[in-house]
C-alpha positions in Angstrom: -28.1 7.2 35.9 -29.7 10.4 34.4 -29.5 10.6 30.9 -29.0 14.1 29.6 -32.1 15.4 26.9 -31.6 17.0 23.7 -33.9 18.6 22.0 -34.0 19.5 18.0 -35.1 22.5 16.5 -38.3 22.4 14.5 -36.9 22.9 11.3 -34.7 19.6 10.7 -35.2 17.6 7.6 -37.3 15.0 7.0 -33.8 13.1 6.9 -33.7 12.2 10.7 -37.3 11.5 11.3 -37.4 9.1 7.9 -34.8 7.0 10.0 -31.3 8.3 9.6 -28.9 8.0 12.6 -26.9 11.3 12.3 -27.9 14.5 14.2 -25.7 17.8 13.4 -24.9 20.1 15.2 -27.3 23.0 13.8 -30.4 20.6 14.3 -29.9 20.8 18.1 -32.0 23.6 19.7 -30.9 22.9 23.5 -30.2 20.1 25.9 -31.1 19.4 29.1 -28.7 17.9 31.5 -25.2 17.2 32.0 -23.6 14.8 29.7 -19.7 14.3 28.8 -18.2 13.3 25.3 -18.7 9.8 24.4 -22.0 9.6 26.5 -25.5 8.3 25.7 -28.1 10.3 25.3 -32.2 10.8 24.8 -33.1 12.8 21.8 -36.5 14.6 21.2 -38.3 16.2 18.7 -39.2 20.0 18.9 -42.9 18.5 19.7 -41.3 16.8 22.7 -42.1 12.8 21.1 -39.0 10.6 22.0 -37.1 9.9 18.6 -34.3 8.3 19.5 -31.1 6.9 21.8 -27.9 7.2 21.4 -24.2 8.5 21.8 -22.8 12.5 21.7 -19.5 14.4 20.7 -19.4 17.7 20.6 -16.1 17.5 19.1 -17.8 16.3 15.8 -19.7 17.6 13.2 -21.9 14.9 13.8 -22.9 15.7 17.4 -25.1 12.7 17.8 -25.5 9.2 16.1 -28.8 7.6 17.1 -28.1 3.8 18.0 -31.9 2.7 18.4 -35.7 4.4 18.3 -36.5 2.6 21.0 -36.2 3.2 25.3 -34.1 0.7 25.3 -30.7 0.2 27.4 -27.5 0.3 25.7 -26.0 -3.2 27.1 -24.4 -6.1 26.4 -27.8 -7.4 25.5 -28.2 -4.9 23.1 -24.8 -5.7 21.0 -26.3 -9.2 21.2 -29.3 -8.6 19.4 -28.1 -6.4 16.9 -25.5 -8.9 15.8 -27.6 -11.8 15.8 -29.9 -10.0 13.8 -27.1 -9.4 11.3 -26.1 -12.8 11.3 -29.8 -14.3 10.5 -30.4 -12.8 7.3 -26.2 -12.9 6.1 -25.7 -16.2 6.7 -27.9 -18.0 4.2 -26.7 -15.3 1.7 -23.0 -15.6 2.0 -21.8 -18.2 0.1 -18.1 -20.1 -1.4 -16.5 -18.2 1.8 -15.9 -18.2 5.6 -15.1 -14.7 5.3 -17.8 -11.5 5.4 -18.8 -8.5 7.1 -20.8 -9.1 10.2 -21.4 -5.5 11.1 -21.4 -2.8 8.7 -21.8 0.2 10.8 -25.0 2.5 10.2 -26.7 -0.4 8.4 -26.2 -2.5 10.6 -27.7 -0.1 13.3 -24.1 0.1 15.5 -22.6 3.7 13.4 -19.0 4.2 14.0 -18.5 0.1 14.0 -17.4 -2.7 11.5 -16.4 -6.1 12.5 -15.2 -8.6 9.6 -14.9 -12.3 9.8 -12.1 -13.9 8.5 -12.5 -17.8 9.5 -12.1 -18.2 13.0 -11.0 -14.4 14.0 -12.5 -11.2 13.8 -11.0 -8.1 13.0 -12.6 -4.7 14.3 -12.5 -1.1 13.4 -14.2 1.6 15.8 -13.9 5.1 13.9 -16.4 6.8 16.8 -15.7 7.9 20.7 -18.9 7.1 21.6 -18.1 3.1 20.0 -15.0 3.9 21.7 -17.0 4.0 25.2 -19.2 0.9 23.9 -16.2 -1.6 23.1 -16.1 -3.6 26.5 -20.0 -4.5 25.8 -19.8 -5.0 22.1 -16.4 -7.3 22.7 -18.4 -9.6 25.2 -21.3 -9.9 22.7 -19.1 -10.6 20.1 -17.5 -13.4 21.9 -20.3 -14.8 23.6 -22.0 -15.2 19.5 -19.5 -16.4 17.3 -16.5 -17.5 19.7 -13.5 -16.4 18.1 -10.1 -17.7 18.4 -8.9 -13.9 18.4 -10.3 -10.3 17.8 -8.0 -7.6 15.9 -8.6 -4.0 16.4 -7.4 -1.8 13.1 -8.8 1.1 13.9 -5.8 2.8 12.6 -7.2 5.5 10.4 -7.3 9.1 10.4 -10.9 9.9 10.6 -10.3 8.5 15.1 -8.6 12.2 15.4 -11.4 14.0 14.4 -13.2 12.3 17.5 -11.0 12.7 19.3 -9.2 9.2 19.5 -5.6 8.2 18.7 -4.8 5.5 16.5 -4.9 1.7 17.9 -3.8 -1.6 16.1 -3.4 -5.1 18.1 -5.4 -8.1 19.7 -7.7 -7.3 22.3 -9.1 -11.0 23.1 -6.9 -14.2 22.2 -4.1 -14.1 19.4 -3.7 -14.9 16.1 -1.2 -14.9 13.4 -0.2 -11.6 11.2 -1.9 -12.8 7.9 -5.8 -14.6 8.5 -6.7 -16.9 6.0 -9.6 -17.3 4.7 -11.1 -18.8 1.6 -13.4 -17.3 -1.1 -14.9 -18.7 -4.0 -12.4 -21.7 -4.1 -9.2 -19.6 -3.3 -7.0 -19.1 -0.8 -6.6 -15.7 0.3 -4.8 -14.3 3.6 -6.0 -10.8 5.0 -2.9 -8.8 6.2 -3.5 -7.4 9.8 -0.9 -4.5 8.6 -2.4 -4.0 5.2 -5.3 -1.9 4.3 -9.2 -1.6 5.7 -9.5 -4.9 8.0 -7.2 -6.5 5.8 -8.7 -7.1 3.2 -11.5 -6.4 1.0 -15.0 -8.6 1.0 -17.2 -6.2 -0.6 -15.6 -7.4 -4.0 -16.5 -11.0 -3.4 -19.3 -11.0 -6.0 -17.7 -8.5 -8.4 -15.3 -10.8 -8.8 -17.4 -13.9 -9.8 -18.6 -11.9 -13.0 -15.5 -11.8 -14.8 -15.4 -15.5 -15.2 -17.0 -15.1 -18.6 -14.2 -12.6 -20.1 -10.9 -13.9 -18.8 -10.2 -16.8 -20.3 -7.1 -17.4 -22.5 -6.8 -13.8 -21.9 -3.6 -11.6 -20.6 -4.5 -9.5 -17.7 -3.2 -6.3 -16.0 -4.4 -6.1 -12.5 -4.1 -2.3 -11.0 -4.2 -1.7 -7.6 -4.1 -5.3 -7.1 -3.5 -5.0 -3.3 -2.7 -9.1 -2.5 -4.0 -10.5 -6.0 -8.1 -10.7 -5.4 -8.8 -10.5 -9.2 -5.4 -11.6 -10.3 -6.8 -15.1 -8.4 -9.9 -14.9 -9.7 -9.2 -14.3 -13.6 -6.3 -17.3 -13.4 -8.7 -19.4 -11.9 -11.2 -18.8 -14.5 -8.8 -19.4 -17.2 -6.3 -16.2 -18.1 -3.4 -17.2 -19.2 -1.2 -15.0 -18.0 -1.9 -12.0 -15.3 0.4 -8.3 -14.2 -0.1 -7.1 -10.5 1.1 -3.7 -10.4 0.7 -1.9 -6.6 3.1 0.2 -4.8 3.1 -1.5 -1.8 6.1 -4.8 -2.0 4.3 -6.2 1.0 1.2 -6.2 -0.6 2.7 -7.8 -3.7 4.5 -10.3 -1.3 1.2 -11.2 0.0 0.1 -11.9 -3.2 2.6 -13.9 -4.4 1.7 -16.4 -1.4 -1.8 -15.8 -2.7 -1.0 -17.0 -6.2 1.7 -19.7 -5.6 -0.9 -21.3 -2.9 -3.5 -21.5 -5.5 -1.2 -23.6 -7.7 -0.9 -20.6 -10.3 3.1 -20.3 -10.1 4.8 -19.4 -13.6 1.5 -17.5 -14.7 2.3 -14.3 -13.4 4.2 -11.3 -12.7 4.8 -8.8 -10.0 5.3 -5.4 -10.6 6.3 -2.3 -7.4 5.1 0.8 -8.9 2.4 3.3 -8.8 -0.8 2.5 -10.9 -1.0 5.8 -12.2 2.9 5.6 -13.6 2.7 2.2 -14.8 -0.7 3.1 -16.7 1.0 5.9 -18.5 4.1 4.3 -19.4 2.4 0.9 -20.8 0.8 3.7 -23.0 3.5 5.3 -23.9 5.4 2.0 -25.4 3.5 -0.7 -27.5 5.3 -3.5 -25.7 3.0 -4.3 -22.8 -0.3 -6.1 -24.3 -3.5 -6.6 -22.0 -6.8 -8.3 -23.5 -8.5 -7.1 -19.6 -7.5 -4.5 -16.9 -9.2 -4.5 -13.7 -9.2 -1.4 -11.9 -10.0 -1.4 -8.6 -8.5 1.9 -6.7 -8.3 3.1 -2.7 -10.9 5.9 -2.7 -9.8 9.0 -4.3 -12.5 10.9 -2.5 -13.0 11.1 1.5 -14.7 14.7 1.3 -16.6 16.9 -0.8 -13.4 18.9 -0.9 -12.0 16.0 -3.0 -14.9 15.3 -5.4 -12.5 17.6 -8.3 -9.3 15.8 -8.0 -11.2 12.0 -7.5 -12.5 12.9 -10.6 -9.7 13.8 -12.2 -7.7 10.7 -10.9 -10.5 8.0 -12.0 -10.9 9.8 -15.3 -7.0 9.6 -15.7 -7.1 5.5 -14.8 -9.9 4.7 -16.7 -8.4 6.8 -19.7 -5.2 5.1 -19.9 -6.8 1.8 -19.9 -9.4 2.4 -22.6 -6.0 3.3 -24.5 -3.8 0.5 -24.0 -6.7 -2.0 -24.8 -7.5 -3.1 -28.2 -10.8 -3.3 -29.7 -13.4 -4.9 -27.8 -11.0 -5.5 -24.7 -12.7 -5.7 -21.3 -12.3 -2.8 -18.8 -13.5 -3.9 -15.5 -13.4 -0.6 -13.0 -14.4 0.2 -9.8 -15.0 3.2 -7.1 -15.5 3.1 -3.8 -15.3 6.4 -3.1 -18.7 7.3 -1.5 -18.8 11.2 -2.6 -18.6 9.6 -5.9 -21.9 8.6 -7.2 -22.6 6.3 -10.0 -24.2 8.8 -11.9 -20.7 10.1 -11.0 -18.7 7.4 -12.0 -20.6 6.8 -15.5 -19.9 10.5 -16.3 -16.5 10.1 -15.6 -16.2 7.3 -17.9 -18.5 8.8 -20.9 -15.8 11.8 -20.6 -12.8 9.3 -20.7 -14.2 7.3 -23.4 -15.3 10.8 -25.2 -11.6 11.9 -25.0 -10.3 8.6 -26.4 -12.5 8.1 -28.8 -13.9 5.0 -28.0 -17.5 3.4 -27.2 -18.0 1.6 -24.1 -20.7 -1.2 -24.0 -21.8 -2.5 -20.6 -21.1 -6.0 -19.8 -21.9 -6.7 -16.3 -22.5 -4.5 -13.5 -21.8 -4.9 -9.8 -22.4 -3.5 -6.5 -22.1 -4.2 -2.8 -22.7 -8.0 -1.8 -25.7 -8.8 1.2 -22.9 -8.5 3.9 -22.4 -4.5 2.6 -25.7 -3.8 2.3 -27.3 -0.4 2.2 -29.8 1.2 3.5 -32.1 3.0 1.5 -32.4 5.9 4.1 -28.9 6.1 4.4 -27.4 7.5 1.2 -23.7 7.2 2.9 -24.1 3.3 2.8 -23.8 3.3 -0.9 -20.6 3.6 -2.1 -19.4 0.3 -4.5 -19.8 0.9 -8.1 -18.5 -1.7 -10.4 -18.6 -2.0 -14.1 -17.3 -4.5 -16.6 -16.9 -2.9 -20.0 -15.9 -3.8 -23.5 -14.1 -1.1 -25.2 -14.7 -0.9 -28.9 -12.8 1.4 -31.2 -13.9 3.6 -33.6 -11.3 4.3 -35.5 
């Protein structure tokens, strides 16, 4: 089969030749060949030297994602090595858990693709049409490798239109149950096939591990709290008491199970509302009391477009909280918005704390575990910021 050659235009940015995978549309100067969306392609420098392989859309603003630097074919043997080489270096890394991220897309060297392990079943997202065309191969790699009892698909979110793709939830090899469990750091979770991201979310696995030194004895407000992953964590570590407030009841639901399996019945409470609501009205009344909130939000931010209003909503969240806490309470916040730096992020929280007159002195500081790693030439890898904070009054 003739693979169709694309050649860039002098000009392009030291980006792409210093190893990143995406290719615009602008960078192209011309290509030779016929090719249809979804195919792979061959992609040259204007001085004709071979960069790279890999897939095309003309439908995207990314026209091409390179998949390898090499003349290699794009096979089943391919998917093979590029998971085993994820799995060499993650397994002796990931520990307390048989749950974590084999493939994390660009990082990982397969764009457009992440694949989470949740005990014996996978679960799958494909956001790109050229994945799309890739899926048959990748599914036999992934089944030859690690042998699951079932693989999920949840590529359910919007960002498949703009390529072109409808949305697509279900098993596509064996069967498995609605919610997965898996364990983490001597809890019992269950990742909900309907829920959000693959179901649940193991970047947080560390991040969660660090609050173990400000929880205990303590009563805790987890926003956002999804199905309980630092509700569970802080309880196990010794809070007395702990609030989950997210608007989803299934979630909540979810949670319950999460809590009552874990033998913390009677030291908790479920609440169905909006985060930003509940924020406002606990500082509106001096009834509620929290010694810690952990805020831990969906990404405000999947554009540039949105960078003002993410701003906004994480100064508002982050506000409230510094309010309803009482001198030297712990603030433990997150974003995970990647158009959100954390130069960002720490401005947005010197300008909450400004506003409410408070100081904020930094506890602990998190990140992306080694399953979510970044690369260093890929700046849209980086996206987990995590802080724990004590909040100290001044007046």
């Amino acid at each position: 089969m003739t693979i169709a050659r694309v050649f860039l235009r002098d000009s392009i940015k030291n980006r792409v030749k210093n190893g990143h995978p995406w290719i615009y549309s602008g960078e192209i100067e011309r290509i030779d060949g016929d090719f249809s969306d979804g195919d792979i392609v061959d992609v040259f420098l204007h001085s004709k030297d071979f960069l790279g392989r890999g897939y095309i859309n003309t439908h995207s603003k990314i026209r091409i994602r390179l998949l390898t630097r090499k003349f290699e074919e794009i096979n089943k043997e391919f998917f093979l090595k590029r998971i085993r080489r994820a799995l060499s270096w993650r397994v002796p890394l990931v520990h307390d858990t048989d749950a974590f991220r084999v493939i994390f897309s660009e990082s990982d060297g397969l764009p457009g693709l992440v694949v989470d392990k949740y005990s014996d079943y996978l679960v799958i997202q494909v956001g790109t049409l050229g994945m799309e065309r890739l899926k048959g191969l990748l599914l036999d790699a992934l089944v030859e490798e690690l042998r699951p009892k079932g693989i999920y698909e949840k590529s359910d979110y919007p960002a498949r239109e703009k390529e072109g793709l409808e949305r697509f939830r279900g098993w596509i090899y064996g069967k498995g149950p609605e919610l997965l469990e898996y364990h983490l750091n001597g809890l019992v979770f269950y990742a909900d096939t309907k829920g959000q991201k693959t179901g649940a979310f193991l970047d947080q696995r560390e991040n969660a591990t660090l609050i173990g030194d400000f929880v205990d004895g303590k009563l805790v407000l987890d926003a956002f709290s999804y199905t309980g992953n630092f509700a569970a964590h802080a309880l196990k570590y010794g809070a007395k008491h702990a609030t989950l407030v997210d608007y989803s009841e299934r979630s909540l639901e979810i949670a319950k199970m999460v809590l009552d399996k874990n033998g913390f019945s009677g030291r908790y409470n479920l609440v169905v509302d909006n985060a930003f609501d509940r924020l406002r009205e606990i500082d509106a009344s001096s009834g509620e009391k929290y010694d810690v909130i952990f805020l831990d939000p969906p990404a405000f931010a999947k554009s540039a477009r949105d960078r003002k209003s993410a701003y906004r909503g994480y100064k508002e969240i982050n506000l409230r909280s510094m309010r309803i806490l009482p001198d030297e309470g712990i603030l433990v916040t997150s974003s995970c918005s990647r158009i959100i730096t954390e130069r960002d992020f720490l401005m947005i929280l010197y300008d909450a704390a400004s506003d409410t007159k408070v100081r904020l002195k930094m506890m602990r500081r998190g990140g992306q575990p080694p399953d979510h790693s970044p690369q260093l030439n890929i700046f849209e890898t980086f996206y987990l910021k995590f802080f724990i904070l004590m909040v100290e009054k001044t007046r």
